[in-house]
Each structure stands twice: as structure tokens, then as C-alpha cells.
LOLOKOL-44040 format. One line per field, with one value per residue (C-alpha): residue in one letter; y, x, z. Coordinates in steps of 0.001 Angstrom, whole numbers. Each point is the difference from the previous one (the first is absolute). Layout:
<pts>
resn: (a;...)
north: (Y;...)
east: (X;...)
up: (Z;...)
</pts>
This chain:
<pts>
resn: (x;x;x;x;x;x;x;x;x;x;x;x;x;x;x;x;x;x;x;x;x;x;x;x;x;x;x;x;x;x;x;x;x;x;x;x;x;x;x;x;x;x;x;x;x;x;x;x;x;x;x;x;x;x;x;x;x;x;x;x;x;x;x;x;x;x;x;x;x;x;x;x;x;x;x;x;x;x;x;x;x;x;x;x;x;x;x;x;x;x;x;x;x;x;x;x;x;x;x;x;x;x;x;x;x;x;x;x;x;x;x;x;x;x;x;x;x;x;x;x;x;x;x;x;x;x;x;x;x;x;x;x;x;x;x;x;x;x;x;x;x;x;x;x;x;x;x;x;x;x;x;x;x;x;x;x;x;x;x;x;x;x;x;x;x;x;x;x;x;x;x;x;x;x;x;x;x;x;x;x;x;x;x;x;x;x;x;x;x;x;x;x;x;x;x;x;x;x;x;x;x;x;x;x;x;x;x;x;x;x;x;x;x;x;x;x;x;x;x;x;x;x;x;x;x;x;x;x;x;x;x;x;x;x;x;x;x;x;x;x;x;x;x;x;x;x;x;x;x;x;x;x;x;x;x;x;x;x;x;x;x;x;x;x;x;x;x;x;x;x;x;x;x;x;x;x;x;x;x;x;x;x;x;x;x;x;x;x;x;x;x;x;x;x;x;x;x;x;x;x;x;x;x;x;x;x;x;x;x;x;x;x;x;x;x;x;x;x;x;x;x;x;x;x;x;x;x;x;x;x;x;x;x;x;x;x;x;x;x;x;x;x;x;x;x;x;x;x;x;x;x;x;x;x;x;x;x;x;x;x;x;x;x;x;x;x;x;x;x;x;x;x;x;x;x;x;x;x;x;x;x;x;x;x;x;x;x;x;x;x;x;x;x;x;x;x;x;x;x;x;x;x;x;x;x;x;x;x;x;x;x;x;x;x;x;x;x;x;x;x;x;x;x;x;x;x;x;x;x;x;x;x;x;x;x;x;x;x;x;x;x;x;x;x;x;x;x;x;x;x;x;x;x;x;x;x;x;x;x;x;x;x;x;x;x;x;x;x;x;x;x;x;x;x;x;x;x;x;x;x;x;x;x;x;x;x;x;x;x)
north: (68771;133;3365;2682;3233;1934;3882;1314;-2745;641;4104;-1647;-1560;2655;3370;1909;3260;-1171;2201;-680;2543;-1365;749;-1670;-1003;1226;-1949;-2315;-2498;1209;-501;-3732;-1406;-3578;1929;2383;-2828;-1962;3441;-269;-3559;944;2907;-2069;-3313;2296;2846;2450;2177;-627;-2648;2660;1797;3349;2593;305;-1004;-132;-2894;66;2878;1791;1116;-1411;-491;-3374;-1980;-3240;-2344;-2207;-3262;-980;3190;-1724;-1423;3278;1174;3138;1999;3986;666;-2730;2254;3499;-895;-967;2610;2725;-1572;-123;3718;750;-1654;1344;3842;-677;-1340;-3463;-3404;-2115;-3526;-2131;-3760;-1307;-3438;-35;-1853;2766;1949;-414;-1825;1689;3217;-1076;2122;3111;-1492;-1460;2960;1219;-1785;2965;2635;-1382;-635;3527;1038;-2046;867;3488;-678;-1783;3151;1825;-1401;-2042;-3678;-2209;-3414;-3457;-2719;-3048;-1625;-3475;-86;3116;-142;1086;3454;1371;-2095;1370;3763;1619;-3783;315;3433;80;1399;-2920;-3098;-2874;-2372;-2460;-3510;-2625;2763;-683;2689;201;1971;-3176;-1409;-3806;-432;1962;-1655;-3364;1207;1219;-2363;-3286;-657;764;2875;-1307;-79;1924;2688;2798;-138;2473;-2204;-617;3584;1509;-2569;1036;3838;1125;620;1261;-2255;-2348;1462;-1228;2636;371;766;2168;3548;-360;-941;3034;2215;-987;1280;3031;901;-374;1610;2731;810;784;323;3533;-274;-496;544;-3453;647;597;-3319;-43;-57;-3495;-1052;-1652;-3341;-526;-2763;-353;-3959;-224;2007;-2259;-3133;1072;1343;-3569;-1590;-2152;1406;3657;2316;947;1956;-2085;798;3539;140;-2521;2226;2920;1235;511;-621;-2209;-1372;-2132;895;-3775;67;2460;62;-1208;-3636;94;-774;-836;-675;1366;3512;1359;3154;1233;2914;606;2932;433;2100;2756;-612;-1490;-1373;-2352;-3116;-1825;-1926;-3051;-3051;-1531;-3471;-773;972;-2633;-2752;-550;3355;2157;3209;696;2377;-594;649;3505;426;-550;2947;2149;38;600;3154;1212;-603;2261;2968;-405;-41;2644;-2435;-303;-2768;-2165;-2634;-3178;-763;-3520;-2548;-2519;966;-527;-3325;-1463;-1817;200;443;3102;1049;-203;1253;3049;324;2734;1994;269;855;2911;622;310;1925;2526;-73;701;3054;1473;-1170;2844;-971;198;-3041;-1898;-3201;-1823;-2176;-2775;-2679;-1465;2364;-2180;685;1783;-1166;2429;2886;-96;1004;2259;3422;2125;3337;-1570;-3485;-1420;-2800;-2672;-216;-3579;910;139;664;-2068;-326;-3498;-2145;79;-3105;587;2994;-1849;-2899;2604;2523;-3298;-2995;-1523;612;-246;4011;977;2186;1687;1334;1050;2171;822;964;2082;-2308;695;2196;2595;430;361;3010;1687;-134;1343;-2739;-932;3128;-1774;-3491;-1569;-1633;-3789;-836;-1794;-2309;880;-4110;277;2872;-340;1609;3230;118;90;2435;2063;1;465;3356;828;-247;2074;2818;-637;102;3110;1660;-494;1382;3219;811;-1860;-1013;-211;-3495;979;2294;-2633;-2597;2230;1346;-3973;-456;1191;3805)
east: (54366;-1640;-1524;1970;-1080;3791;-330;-1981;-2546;-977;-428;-1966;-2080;-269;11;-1153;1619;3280;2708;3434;2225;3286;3239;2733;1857;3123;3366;1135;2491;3548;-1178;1577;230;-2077;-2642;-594;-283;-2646;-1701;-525;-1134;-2156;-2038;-382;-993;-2872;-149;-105;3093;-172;-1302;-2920;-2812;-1307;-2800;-3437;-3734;-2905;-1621;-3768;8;2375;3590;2373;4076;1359;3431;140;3012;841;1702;1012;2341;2872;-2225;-1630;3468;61;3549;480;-2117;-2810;52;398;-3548;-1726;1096;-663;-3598;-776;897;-1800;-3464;642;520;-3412;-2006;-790;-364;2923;-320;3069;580;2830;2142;3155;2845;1744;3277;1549;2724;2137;66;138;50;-606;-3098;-1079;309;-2671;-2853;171;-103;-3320;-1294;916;-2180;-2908;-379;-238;-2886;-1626;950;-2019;-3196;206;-1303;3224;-1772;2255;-674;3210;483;1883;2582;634;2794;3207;415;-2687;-2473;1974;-533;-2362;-2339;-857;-1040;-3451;-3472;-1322;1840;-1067;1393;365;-1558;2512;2723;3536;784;2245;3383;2497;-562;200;2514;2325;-1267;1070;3466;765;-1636;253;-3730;-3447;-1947;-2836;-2699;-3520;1404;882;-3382;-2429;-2608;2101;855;-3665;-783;3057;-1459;3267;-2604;-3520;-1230;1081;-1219;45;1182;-3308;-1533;2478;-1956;-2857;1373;2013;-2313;-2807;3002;877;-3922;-18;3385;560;-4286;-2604;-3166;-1890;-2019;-3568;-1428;-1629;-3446;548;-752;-2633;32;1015;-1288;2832;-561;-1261;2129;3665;245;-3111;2088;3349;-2093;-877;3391;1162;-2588;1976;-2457;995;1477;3708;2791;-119;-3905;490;2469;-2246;-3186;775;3073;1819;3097;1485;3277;1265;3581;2040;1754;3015;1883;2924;-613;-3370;-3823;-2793;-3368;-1533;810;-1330;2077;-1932;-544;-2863;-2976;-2817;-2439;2402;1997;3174;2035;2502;-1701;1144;-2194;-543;-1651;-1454;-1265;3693;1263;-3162;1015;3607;1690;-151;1620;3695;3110;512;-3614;633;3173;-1996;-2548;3111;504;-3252;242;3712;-1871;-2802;2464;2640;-2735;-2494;-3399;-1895;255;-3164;690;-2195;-552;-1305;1965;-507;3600;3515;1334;1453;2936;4121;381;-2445;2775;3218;-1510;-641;-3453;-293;2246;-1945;-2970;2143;1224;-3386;-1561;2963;-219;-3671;295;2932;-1291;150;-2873;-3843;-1476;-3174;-592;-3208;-649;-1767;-927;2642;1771;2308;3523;3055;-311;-2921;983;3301;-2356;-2005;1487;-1659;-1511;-3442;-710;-3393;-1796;-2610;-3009;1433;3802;1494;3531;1547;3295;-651;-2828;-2545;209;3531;-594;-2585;2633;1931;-2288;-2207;1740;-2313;-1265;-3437;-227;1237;-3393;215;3404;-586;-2846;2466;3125;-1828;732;-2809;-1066;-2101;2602;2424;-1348;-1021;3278;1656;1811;-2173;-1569;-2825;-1837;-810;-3373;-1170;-3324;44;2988;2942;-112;-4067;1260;3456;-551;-2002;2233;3367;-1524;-959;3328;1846;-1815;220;4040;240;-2036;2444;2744;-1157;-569;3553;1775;-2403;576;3189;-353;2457;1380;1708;-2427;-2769;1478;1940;-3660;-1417;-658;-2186;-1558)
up: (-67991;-3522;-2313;2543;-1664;-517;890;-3416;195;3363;-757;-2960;2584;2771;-1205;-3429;-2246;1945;-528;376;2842;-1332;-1295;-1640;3098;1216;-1148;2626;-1564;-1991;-3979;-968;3629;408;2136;-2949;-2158;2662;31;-3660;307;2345;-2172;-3279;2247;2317;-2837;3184;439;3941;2273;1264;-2164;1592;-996;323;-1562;1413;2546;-616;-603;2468;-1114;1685;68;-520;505;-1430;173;-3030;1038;-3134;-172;2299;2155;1237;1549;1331;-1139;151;-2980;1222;3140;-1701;-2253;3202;1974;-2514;-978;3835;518;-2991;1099;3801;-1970;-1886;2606;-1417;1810;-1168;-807;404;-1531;872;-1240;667;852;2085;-321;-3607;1140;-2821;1260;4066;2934;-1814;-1400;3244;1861;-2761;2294;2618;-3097;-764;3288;786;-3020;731;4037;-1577;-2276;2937;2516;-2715;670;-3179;-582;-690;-1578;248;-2593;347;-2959;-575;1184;2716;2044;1122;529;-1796;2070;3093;-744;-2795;-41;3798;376;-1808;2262;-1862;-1360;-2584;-1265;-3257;564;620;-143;1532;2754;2655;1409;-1229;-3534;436;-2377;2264;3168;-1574;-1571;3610;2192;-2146;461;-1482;1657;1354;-2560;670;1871;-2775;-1769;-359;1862;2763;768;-390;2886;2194;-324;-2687;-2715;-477;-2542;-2839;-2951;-3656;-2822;-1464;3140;1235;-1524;1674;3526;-397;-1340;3139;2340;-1564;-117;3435;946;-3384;-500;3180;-2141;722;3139;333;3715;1082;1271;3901;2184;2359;3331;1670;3253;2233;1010;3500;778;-380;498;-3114;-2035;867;-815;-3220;-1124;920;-2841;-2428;-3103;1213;-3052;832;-2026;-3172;-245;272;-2797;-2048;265;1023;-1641;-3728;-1706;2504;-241;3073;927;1955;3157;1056;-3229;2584;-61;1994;-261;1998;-1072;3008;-1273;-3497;-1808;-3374;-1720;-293;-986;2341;-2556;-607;2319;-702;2964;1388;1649;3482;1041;2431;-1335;2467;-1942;-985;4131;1215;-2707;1143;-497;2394;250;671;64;-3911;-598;1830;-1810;-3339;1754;285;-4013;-641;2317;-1838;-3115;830;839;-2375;-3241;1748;466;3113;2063;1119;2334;1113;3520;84;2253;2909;874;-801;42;3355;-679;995;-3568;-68;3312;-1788;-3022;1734;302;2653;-1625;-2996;1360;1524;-3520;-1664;2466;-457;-3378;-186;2614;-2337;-3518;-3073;-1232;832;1919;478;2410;-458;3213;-2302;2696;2751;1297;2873;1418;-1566;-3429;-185;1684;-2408;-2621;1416;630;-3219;-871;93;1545;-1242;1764;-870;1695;1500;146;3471;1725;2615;1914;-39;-1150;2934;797;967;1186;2366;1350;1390;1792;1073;-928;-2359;-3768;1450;252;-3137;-985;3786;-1067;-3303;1270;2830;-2298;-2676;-2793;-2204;-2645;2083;2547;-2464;-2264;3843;1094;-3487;-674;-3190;-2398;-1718;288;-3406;336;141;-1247;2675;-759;-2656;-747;-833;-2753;-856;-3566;1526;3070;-2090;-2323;2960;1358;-2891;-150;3427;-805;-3060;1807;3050;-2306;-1429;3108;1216;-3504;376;3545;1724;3198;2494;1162;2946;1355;-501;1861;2767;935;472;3492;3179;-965)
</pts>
């Protein structure tokens, strides 16, 4: 854990024309008491007055407000003054409308001051959920080491969290765990590598990156470019037959939600798992700009569900941020539909599988924001209808929706696979029958085959989305209405 940047060199390294929000901080230990005289200690060894820096500069460009721990000030603590700078510089940046970019390391609670201090945490937890009930972009970046308290409150509440490569973070410092337990913690599971791959953090980040993964965010979130109407799409002629259209969606070379972002989309930054300890690869969260559209991405990958990952209750729970992001920072939502269906396993049962379909469908229906679906190939079971409910629902030429796949669908109305195609055309899985019976708005063409054209067909797409995405901010449509009027007419 070598060349840690302290507080001033990583605003050196992030932001420009910083300037400093603070004052001297309040008096907290009685003049000649030992804590007065580690207090001093503490300035002339850090030369900061308090273990946090706050203010703002600007981030590529963009003011911004910034809190920056400095460990080597007592470790990071946080005491009543630590906690009367945040709170004050968090106010201030929720009162001016700027993003706030928070980088904590920190042992916890100053142990010098105890429960007084500790009870600080909810103070500045209080102060951040109202920055983030503003509409504003609250940006995480843990440092080496995070923990304690301060991990446990104002470090876990970011839209987006990073983290410092090879950085110690967890709830317990090991040092404690050991005094109290008589026994190393177990090593590899408080690093910054370990916790982006549980789903705890977006991405591991090195200092010197740092600017431009947040500045490609807050583009996306902070900065909808002016929009340009794409030129209208052509007319697209429905396939004739669902099962040719189910075949081809099935083709291993077929583009799914990673080459949409790749080729048809800007400034994307890929969000990881629930931020509760969660991930699954079979789900992709991003933000992302489709022309100039900016938006929230959820999105089914289909190659990572048909390579040994497919799709289950914590990939749906990872969904579910992605749609509470969306409404609490104002962006659309555009969701992926693009699944051979959710995985089948006891696991998938007691991890609640059913009920989070349930959940996202409810959420969807009752989201604050505008939504988009783009039925991008398979379209089979729950796992896709739990992302379908939206303003707009777009469809490509080859996409389909199924209760089950129709092979299943064909063991139990005839008790054999051999009739899948005679029930697709039966059930009104495919594209045509979709857009006539209103369940789709618009098919995005094929030329003849998405896989022939990747390139061209994600471009197309990703224009078909930002005038979807468009059409929904100008004139909101009405969930409940939409889907209360789907049935016999």
C-alpha cells in the first residue's frame, strides 16, 4: 500500500482552480488536555487543521463540490468538527446545485471524543440523503483504508461508487477484529477487488483516472446535449414467420446489449451489481448516451446468460437500482429485453425469484421517470416481461415474446418439442403479432439478419432509442392506462 495520494494531492490530481469551503474548526478538546496536544500533533504532522478537506474546483471542466478525507490527520477520524465541515460543505453544494464528490479514508469514530462523535454518522447521512432527495449526483471514491463508521454511513450511499486499487474496506478494521477475536480476519475479503466483484462497488479506479470516469457520468447524468431529430426510420416489414425469427435470435454471432453500447451509444460508464453485496453478469447497468439522449441502462445480456450465467433474482435486484437510479437523478430509463429465461434452480426459489419479477414489474408501472424497452432478440418467460412495462416498447425485426420457450411451450399442449414452430405461430410470439396487438410500438429493422450487420443494426437501434426516448420526455404516456387497456378489443 505504496504512493497513497493524502487529501491535497488527490484534488491536485482530480479537479482544477480548487477552492477551499473551510473554516478554522470548532474547539473540541479543553486547551492543555492530551487530546489538545494529539490535535496539535496531528496539524503540524498532516499540515491540515482537520482530518477532511472540503470546497470545490472544477472536474474537466464542470464545477463541482468535493470532501476529501486525510488519513494522516488521526487516521481520518471523524469528531464533531470532522462532522460539522462535512455537514456544512454538503449543505452548501446541495444549496448550489452541484454534484458532490466524496473520498473517503477513514478509520471511523475518533475514539477520543466517543459516542458523541459516533452519533455524528447519522448527522451526515442525514445531510447527504438530502442532497440525493434533491436530484443531485452524490459520487463515492474509497480510499485506503475505509472503514468503520464512515464506511457504514456517508461511504455507502454514492449513485455511483469507485474505489482505490488494492484499497482496504470493510465495516470492522482487522486490527479490531483480531484484538477482539484473537485471530486474523480472513485476508482478500476487504479489498477493493473483492467488493467490486460481490456488487459493493462500481469500479476500482486508480487516482489518475478517477476525473475522467467521473466526468463521463456526470455528462451523462448533469449534461443532455441539445437535441437533433434523427432522420425518421423507414417502414419495416414484419417477418412472416415467428419460429425464423426465434432461430435467428438464437445465433451465437447475434449483437446483444454490450454491442449496442459499443456502437451505438456515448459516454458509457458500466455501473456493478446491487451495491448490497450482489452481481450477476447476466444483467448489464450503465449509463449511458444514446445520441442525445442520456439514460439509465438495464439491460439483459444474453451471451453472458448462454455461457454459464444465466439470469436470477440478484440480477433483477441489480435491475431494481438501475430503475431507483433513473427516478431519483431525473434520466430516462431504457431497458434490454434479451433472455432465454431466468435461471431454474432451488437457489433461484429461495432467492426469491418470483418475487422479483413481481417487484420489477411494479416498479416499472409506478417509476418517476420516462421509460423505453427495446425487445432486442429473445424475449422468453418472466425475466423478460420484468423489463418490459415502458412508455414506448421497441422491437427488432427478429425479437419475440414467450411465456415459455416454444419448445416448452410445445411439451405441454402436445407433449413433445417436435411442435415448437406450430405454437409459436399459435401463441403470437413474434414480431408482427406483437406490434398488431400493441404490445410493441415500433420494429427496428434487420437487413435481413442483425448478426449479418451488427455495426448498422446497433447504430440503427441506438437511434430508434434516442427518438423513443425523446418521444416519451415530450409527451408522457401513461403506464397504467397502457397496460390496463392490453387485452381482447
Amino acid at each position: 500500500m505504496t504512493n497513497r495520494a493524502g487529501a491535497r494531492g488527490l484534488l491536485d490530481r482530480v479537479v482544477t482552480d480548487w477552492r477551499s469551503w473551510d473554516e478554522a474548526p470548532i474547539e473540541v478538546a479543553a486547551p492543555g488536555s492530551p487530546y489538545a496536544a494529539e490535535l496539535a500533533a496531528a496539524r503540524a504532522r498532516s499540515g491540515c487543521d482537520e482530518a477532511v478537506i472540503t470546497g470545490e474546483g472544477l472536474l474537466r471542466g464542470r464545477r463541482v463540490a468535493c470532501v476529501v478525507s486525510e488519513f494522516g490527520f488521526l487516521a481520518g477520524s471523524i469528531g464533531l468538527a470532522t462532522a460539522e465541515r462535512i455537514v456544512a460543505a454538503v449543505e452548501r453544494a446541495t444549496a448550489g446545485g452541484l454534484p458532490l464528490l466524496a473520498a473517503p479514508s477513514s478509520g471511523g469514530t475518533r475514539m477520543q471524543e466517543g459516542t458523541a462523535a459516533f452519533a455524528q454518522m447519522a448527522r451526515i447521512t442525514a445531510a447527504v440523503a438530502r442532497h440525493r432527495a434533491a436530484g443531485l449526483p452524490y459520487l463515492v471514491y474509497l480510499r485506503h483504508p475505509t472503514t468503520g463508521g464512515v464506511f457504514a454511513s456517508w461511504g455507502s450511499l454514492g449513485h455511483l461508487t469507485a474505489a482505490e486499487p488494492g484499497a482496504l474496506i470493510g465495516f470492522l478494521g482487522p486490527r479490531v477484529y483480531q484484538g477482539l477475536y484473537g485471530e486474523p480476519f480472513p485476508e482478500g475479503v476487504q479489498v477493493a477487488e473483492n467488493l467490486a466483484a460481490k456488487g459493493l462497488v462500481d469500479a476500482v479506479v486508480g487516482v489518475d483516472d478517477l476525473a475522467g470516469v467521473a466526468a463521463r457520468a456526470l455528462d451523462v447524468i448533469c449534461d443532455p446535449p441539445a437535441f437533433q431529430e434523427p432522420a425518421p426510420a423507414p417502414p419495416v416489414e414484419a417477418p412472416a414467420s415467428a419460429w425464423d425469427s426465434i432461430e435467428r435470435s438464437r445465433r451465437a454471432d447475434r449483437p446483444g446489449v454490450r454491442e449496442l453500447l459499443r456502437h451505438g451509444a456515448t459516454q458509457v460508464t458500466p455501473l456493478s451489481g446491487t451495491g448490497q453485496g450482489e452481481a450477476d453478469p447476466g444483467l448489464l447497468l450503465a449509463l449511458a448516451r444514446f445520441g442525445s439522449a442520456s439514460c439509465v441502462v438495464v439491460g439483459q445480456d444474453r451471451r453472458s446468460q448462454r455461457t454459464g450465467h444465466p439470469l436470477g433474482p440478484a440480477g433483477l435486484r441489480v435491475a431494481r437500482r438501475g430503475m431507483g437510479l433513473a427516478a431519483e437523478l431525473g434520466l430516462p430509463l431504457v431497458t434490454v429485453v434479451d433472455t432465454p429465461g431466468a435461471v431454474l434452480s432451488a437457489e433461484a426459489e429461495e432467492g426469491g425469484l418470483a418475487g422479483e419479477i413481481a417487484r420489477c414489474l411494479a416498479d416499472l408501472l409506478t417509476l418517476a421517470a420516462p421509460t423505453v424497452c427495446l425487445l432486442l432478440g429473445e424475449g422468453t418467460g418472466g425475466a423478460a416481461l420484468a423489463l418490459l412495462p415502458s412508455d414506448r416498447v421497441l422491437c427488432a425485426r427478429h425479437g419475440w415474446l414467450s411465456p415459455l420457450p416454444p419448445e416448452g411451450a410445445s411439451v405441454i399442449v402436445h407433449r413433445t418439442p417436435d411442435r415448437a414452430a406450430e405454437m409459436a405461430a399459435a401463441q403470437g410470439v413474434g414480431a408482427a403479432d406483437l406490434l398488431r396487438g400493441g404490445i410493441v410500438d415500433e420494429l427496428v429493422d434487420e437487413r435481413p439478419d442483425a448478426a449479418d450487420e451488427p455495426a448498422e443494426f446497433c447504430t440503427r437501434a441506438a437511434a430508434a432509442v434516442e427518438r423513443a426516448v425523446r418521444a416519451v420526455i415530450d409527451h408522457p404516456g401513461n403506464r397504467w392506462h397502457r397496460y390496463s387497456a392490453l387485452g381482447p378489443r
